[in-house]
N, C-alpha and C positions, 0 to 999 in steps of 0.2 A: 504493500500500500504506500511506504514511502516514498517507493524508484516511480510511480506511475506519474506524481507528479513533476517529476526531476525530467523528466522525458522533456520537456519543455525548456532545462535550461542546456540544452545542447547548444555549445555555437558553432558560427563557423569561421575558420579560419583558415589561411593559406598551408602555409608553416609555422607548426606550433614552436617555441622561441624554449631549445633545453638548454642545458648548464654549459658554459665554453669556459675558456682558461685565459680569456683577450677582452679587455673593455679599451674602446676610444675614446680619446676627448680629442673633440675639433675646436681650434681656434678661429677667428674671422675677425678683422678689424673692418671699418669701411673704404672705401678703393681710397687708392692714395697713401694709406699709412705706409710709412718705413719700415725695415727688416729692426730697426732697434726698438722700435714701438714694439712691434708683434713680440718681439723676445723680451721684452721688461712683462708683459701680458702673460708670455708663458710661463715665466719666475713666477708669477702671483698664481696661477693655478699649481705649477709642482707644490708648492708650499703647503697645498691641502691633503699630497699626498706620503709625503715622509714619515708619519706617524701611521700607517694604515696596517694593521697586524693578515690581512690578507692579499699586500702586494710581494710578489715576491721582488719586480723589476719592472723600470720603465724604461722606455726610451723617448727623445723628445726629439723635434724635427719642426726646425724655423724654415718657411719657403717653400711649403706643401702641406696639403692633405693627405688624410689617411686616403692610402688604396683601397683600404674596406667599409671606408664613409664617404663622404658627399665627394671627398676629391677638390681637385683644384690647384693652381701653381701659382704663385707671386710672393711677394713680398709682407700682403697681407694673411696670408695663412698660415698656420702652424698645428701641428700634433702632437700628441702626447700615446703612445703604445705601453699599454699597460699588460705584464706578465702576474697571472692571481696565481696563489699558493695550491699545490693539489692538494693539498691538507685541510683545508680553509674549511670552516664550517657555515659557509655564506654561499649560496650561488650567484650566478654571475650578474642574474635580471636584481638579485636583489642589493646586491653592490652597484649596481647603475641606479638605481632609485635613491639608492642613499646618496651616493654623490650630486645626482640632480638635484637633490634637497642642499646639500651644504656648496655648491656652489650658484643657487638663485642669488647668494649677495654680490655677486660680479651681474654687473649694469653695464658695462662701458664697452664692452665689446662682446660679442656674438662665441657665444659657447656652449657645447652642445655635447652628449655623453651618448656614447649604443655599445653595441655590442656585434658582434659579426653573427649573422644571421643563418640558421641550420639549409635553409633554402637556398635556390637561384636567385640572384639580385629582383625584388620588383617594385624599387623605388621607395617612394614616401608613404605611409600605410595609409595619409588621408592626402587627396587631392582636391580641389572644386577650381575650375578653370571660367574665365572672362573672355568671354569673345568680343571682338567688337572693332568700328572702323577709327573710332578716337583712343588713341595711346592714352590721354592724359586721363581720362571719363575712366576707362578699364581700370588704370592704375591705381587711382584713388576708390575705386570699388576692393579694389583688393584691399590694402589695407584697411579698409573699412573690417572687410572678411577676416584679415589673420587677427586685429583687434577681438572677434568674436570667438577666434579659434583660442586666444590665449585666455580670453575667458569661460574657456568650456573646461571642466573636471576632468582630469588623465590625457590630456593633450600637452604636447610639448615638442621642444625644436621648431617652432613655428616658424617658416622661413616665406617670403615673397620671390617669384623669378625676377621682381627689380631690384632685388637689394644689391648688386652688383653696378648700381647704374651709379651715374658721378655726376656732377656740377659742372654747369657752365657758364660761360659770360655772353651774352647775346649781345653785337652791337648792330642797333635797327639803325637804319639811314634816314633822317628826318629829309626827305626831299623836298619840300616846299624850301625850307632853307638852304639845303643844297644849288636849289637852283637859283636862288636867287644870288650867289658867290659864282654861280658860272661854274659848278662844280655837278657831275652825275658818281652814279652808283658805281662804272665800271673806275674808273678816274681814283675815289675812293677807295674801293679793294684795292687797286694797283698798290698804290702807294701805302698802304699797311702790308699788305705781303710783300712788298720787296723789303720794310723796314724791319718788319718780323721774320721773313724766312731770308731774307735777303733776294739778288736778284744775277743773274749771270752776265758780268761785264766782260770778259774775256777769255782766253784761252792758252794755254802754252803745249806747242807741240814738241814731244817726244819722239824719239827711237820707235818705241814703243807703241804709245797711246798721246791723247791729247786730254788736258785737264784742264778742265773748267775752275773758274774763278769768279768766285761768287763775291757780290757787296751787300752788306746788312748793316742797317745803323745799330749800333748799342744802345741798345735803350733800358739797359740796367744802369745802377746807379754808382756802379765802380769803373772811372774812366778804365783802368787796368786791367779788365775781365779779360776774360782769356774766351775765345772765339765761340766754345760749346758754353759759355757764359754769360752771354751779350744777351740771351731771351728773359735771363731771370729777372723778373720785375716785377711789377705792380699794373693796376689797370690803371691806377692815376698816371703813371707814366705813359702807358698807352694811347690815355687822352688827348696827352701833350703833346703827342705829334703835331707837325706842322704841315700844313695841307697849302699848298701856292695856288692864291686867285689874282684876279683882276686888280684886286685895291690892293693885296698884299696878303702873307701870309694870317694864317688862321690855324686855333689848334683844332685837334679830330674830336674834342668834347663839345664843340659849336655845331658838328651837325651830325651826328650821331647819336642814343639813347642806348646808356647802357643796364641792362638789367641783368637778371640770374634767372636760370631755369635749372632745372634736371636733366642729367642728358644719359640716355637709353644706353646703353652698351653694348645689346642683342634684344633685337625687335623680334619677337619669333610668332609664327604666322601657325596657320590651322585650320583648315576648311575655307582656304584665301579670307583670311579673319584676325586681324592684330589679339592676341594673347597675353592673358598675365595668369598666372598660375598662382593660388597658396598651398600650400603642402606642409605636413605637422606629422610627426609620431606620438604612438600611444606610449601610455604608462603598463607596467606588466597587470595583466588579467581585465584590459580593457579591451573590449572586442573594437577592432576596428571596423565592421563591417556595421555594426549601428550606430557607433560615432560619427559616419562616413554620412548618412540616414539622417540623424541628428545634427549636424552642422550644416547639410544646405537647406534644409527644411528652415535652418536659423536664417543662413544666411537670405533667404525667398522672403521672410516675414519681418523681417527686422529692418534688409535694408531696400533704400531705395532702388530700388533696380530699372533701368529703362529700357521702352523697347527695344529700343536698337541694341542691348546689348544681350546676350546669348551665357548663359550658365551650362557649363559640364560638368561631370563629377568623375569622366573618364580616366583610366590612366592609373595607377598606382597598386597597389596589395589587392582592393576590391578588385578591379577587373580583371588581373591576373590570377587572380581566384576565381571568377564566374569563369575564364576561359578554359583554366584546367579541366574543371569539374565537367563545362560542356564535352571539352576532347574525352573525359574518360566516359564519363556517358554513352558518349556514340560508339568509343572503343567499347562499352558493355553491352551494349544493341547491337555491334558487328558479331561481338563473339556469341550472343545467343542465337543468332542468327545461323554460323557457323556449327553451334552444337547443334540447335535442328536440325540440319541437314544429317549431321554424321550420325544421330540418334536413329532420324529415319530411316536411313541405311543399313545400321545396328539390328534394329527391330521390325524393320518393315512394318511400321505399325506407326500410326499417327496418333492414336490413344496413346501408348504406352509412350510415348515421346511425351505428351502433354504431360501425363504419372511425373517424369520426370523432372520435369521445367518448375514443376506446378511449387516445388521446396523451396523453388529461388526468393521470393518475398517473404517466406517466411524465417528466412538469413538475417533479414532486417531489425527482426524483433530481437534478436541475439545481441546485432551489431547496436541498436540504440539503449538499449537496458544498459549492454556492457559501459557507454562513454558516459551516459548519464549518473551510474556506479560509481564510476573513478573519474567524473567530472574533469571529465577529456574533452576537448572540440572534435566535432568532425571535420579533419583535414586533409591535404592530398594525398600522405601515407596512410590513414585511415582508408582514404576511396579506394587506393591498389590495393589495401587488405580487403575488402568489400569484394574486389573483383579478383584476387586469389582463393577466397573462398567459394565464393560462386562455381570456380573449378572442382572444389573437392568437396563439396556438397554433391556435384553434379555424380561424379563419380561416386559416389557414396550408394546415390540415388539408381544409378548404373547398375552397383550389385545387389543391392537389392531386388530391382525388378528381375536382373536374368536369376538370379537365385528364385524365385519365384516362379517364371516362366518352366524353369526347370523340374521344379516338384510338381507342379500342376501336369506336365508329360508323363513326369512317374508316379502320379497319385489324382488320377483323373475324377477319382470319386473321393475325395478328401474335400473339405468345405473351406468354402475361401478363405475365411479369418483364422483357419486354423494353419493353412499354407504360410497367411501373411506374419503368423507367428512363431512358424519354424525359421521363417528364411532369416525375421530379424535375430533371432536369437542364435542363430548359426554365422550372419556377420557381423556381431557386434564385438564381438574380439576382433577381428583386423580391422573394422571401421575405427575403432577408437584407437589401434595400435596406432593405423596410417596416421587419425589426428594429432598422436602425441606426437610422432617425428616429426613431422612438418612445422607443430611450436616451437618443440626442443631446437631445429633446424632454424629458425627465425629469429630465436634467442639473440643469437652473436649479434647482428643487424641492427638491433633496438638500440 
């Protein structure tokens, strides 16, 4: 009477997440930091781990991601590989939960804790995607979204696909002014890229080759800079250029407007439709598949959403879990398909084929009592056990009926239930022997 109701909390999941010997910590600053930023940043997280009684060793790596986390190369990233003790009496989901609790007091830069996962890589375990033809509208929908994500219980690493994006200086050409100095739009770029990138005044030939020679004004503030030095500046100085009219020069802040925007770093596109993605992991024993459920249903109700813009929930642990599950399915519909056949070959007999088939569903009552028992998910090595048993049911099933068929030729006047109780009782020593091998034989694998 207890397990009937337990039936119900079966979940589902991809890859159930068991004990490993490896915890990540991912570092991230935002674009632009320095290699000595990021490493003053990694010092402040090692710090939390020299007292830990179940690391045995770490390693730490400024100028990369982990290969078995998000990844990534520059200046702004860094890792920490952690080695746990085989002695430990913690496992590993639960040493990442504690570390996620004691390093929420780091605010200033982007860090994030996992573990390497039993499965094939499939991304972020929660995803919901923005479609749409305005970058900026998507953009600020998202973080609207990851805002929601960080406030939802067992959600973490909440990450945006624009956090990678950087700042920029916008200079708009005020043209009514412009024109009125005798000055156009092309006139103006000229003369800031030759001042900024410089411009090719000449050449000197070689044996060889021929080399170009460039002239750029300095527009740093050290007459002395040295040539890969002359860009470092200010945008006040940028202002200052001097732009040659009719009445006399003029600086480049008289007809230009300068402001700051955001600027994209990878615009990524999908179903010819500009995209911003948020993406979050779970906490251990939170199903990600009704979190997944639960957060766009938030994200639909809470925020404004317009029409022109398009919500997905595509992509991540969910859909590579619906995909699996669909492939084994079909693979279980091809092979019953294929025992039919050999059955009726077997038996020449279209009954006694059904006789057989007919145990398969009741496999299922086994298979869900069992997960709801030990408060297991159904997952994708559960579905292969699902469909390796189906095999040896079938065969099970096999000998029973021809043992059957058999005593009924040599006992024509014997009464059916009396057949169907000699044949069980005569394979029920090899039925259960074959069962024990095939566990005992599955053992090592677990």
């Amino acid at each position: 009477m207890t397990i009937l109701p337990s039936l119900q909390l079966v979940k589902v999941v991809f890859f159930e997440q068991s004990d490993v010997d490896f915890v990540i910590i991912e570092i991230e600053y935002p674009e632009g930091t320095v290699k000595e930023v990021t490493d003053l940043g990694l010092r402040r997280a090692e710090e939390f781990l020299y007292d830990k009684p179940y690391i045995e060793a770490f390693t730490s790596t400024v100028g990369s991601g982990s290969q078995f986390g998000a990844g990534g190369s520059g200046e702004k990233f860094a890792n920490i590989f952690i080695n746990l003790r085989l002695d430990r009496n913690t496992t590993s989901s639960e040493i990442v939960e504690a570390l996620r609790d004691e390093y929420a007091v780091i605010r200033d830069f982007k860090l994030t804790v996992n573990q390497p996962s039993d499965g094939p890589p499939t991304g972020a375990a929660l995803i919901v995607k923005f479609l749409g033809d305005d970058l900026t509208e998507i953009t600020d929908i998202a973080n609207q979204s990851a805002q929601l994500f960080k406030e939802t219980d067992g959600v973490v690493n909440v990450n945006t696909s624009t956090n990678n994006n950087n700042t920029e200086y916008v200079l708009t050409l005020n043209r009514a002014k412009a024109a009125a100095l005798g000055l156009d739009a092309f006139t103006v770029s000229q003369v800031l890229r030759s001042a900024v990138f410089g411009a090719d005044a000449t050449s000197i030939t070689t044996l060889d080759s021929d080399i170009d020679i460039s002239v750029k004004l300095n527009i740093s503030n050290n007459k002395d800079a040295l040539a890969e030095e002359t860009n470092i500046t200010s945008i006040d100085a940028l202002e200052r250029i001097e732009l040659t009219t009719a009445g006399g020069s003029v600086p480049l802040s008289s007809v230009v407007d300068v402001t700051l925007r955001e600027s994209s770093a990878v615009i990524n596109h999908e179903s010819q439709k500009r995209v911003v993605s948020v993406t979050a992991d779970v906490r251990e024993g939170v199903n990600a598949r009704e979190t997944q459920t639960l957060l766009a249903e938030r994200v639909k109700n809470k925020l404004d959403i317009p029409s022109d813009v398009e919500i997905s929930t595509g992509g991540g642990e969910t859909e590579e879990s619906n995909e699996a599950f669909l492939e084994m399915f079909i693979a279980l519909i091809v092979g019953v398909v294929l025992m039919i056949g050999v059955l009726v070959l077997q038996f020449n007999s279209f009954l006694h084929t059904r006789y057989v088939l007919s145990i398969l569903p009741y496999s299922l009552i086994g298979i869900m009592f069992g997960l709801a028992a030990t408060q297991s998910p159904l997952s994708f090595p559960s579905m292969m056990g699902f469909i390796a048993l189906s095999g040896i049911v079938v065969n099970n099933s096999i000998l029973l009926i021809d043992v059957m068929n058999h005593l009924r030729r040599e006992r024509p006047s014997a009464e059916l239930k009396e057949l169907v109780l000699d044949a069980a009782a005569s394979r029920l020593r090899p039925i259960i022997l074959t069962t024990i091998t095939t566990v005992i034989g599955m053992i090592p694998s677990l």
